[in-house]
C-alpha positions as CSV (number, residue, x, y, z in Angstrom):
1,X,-21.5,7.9,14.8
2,X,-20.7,5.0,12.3
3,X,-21.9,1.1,13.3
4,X,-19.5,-1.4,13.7
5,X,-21.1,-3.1,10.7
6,X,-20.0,-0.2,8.7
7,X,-16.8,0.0,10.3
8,X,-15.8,-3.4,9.4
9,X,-17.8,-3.5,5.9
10,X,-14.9,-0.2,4.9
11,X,-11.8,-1.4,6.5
12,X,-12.6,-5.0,4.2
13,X,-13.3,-2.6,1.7
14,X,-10.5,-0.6,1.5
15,X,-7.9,-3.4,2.2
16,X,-8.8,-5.3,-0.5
17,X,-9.0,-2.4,-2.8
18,X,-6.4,-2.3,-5.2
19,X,-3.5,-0.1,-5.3
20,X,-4.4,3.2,-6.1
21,X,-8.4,2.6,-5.8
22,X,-8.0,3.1,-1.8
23,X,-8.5,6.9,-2.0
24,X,-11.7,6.0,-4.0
25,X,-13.2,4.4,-1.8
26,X,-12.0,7.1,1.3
27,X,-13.9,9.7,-1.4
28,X,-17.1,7.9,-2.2
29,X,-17.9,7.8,1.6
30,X,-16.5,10.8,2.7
31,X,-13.8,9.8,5.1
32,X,-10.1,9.8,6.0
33,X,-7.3,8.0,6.0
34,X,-7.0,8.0,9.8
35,X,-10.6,6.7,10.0
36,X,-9.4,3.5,8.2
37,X,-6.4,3.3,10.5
38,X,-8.1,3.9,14.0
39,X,-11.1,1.3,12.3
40,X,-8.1,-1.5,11.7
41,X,-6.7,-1.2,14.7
42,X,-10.0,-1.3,16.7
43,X,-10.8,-4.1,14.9
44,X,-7.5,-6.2,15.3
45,X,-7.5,-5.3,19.2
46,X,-10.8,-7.0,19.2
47,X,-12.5,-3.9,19.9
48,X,-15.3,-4.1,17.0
49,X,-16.8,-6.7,18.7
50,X,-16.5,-10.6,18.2
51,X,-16.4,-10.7,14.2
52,X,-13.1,-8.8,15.0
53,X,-10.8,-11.9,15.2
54,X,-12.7,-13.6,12.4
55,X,-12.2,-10.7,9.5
56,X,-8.5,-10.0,11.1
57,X,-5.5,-9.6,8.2
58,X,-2.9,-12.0,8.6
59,X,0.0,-10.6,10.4
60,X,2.5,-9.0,8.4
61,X,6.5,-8.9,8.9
62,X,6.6,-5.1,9.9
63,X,8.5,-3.0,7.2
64,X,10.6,0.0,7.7
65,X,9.0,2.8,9.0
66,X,9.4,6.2,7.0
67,X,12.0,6.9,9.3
68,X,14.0,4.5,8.9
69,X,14.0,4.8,5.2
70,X,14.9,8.4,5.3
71,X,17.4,7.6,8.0
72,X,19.2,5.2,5.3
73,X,19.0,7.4,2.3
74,X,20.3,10.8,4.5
75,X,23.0,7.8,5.5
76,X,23.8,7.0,1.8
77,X,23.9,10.9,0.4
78,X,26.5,11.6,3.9
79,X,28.7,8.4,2.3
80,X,28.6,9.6,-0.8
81,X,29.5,13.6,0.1
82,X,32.1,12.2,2.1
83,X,33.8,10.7,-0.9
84,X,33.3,13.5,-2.9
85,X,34.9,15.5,0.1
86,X,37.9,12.9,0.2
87,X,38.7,13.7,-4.0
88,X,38.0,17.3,-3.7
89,X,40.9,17.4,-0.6
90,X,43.2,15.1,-2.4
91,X,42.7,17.1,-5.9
92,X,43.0,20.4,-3.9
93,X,46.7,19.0,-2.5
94,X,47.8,18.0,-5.4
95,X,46.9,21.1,-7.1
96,X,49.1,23.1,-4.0
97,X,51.9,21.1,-4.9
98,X,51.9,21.4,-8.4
99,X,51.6,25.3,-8.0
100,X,54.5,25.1,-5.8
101,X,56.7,23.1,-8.3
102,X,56.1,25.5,-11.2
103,X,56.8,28.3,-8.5
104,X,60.6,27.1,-7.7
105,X,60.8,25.8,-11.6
106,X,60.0,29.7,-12.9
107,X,62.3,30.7,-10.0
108,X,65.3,28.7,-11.5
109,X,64.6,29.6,-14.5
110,X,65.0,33.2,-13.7
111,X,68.4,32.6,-11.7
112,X,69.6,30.5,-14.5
113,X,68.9,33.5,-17.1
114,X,71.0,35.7,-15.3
């Protein structure tokens, strides 16, 4: 359906786009993401033919996945609601014990009176 030319001509295209141009260019020629992303890795497998090793991007240290960035923030908001959890407990027993000392002060005071 598209050449290899074409192939490769778009994935150049589109990675040296700048940020927040890349859409355009998915737009102007009607295509998708996932084009792009089957294209690249066609390309850096060797499988666009012999130009493929020659117009490769520099490998790149692998960043998180969107996983694992979801994984840490869920991680931080549980640290966090656990802390809350801790001062809500501790607030709550404090709170039991100070109702119970008024109780037996209001009960003395009573016996006193009489």
């Amino acid at each position: 359906m598209f050449s290899t030319a074409y192939k490769l001509r778009i994935v150049t295209e589109y990675e040296n786009a700048p940020h927040g141009e890349k859409g355009a260019v998915l737009r102007r020629e009607g295509l998708f993401s996932s084009h792009v992303v089957e294209w690249t890795r066609a390309r850096d497998a060797g499988a666009l033919g012999g130009a493929g090793a020659a117009v490769r991007a520099p490998e790149r240290k692998p960043g998180k996945s969107a996983e694992q960035v979801e994984l840490e923030k869920l991680r931080r908001e549980n640290e966090r609601l656990k802390a809350r959890l801790a001062t809500t407990e501790t607030a709550l027993d404090i709170m039991g014990k100070a109702r119970a000392l008024l109780q037996q002060v209001s009960e003395r005071a009573d016996f006193d009176q009489q």
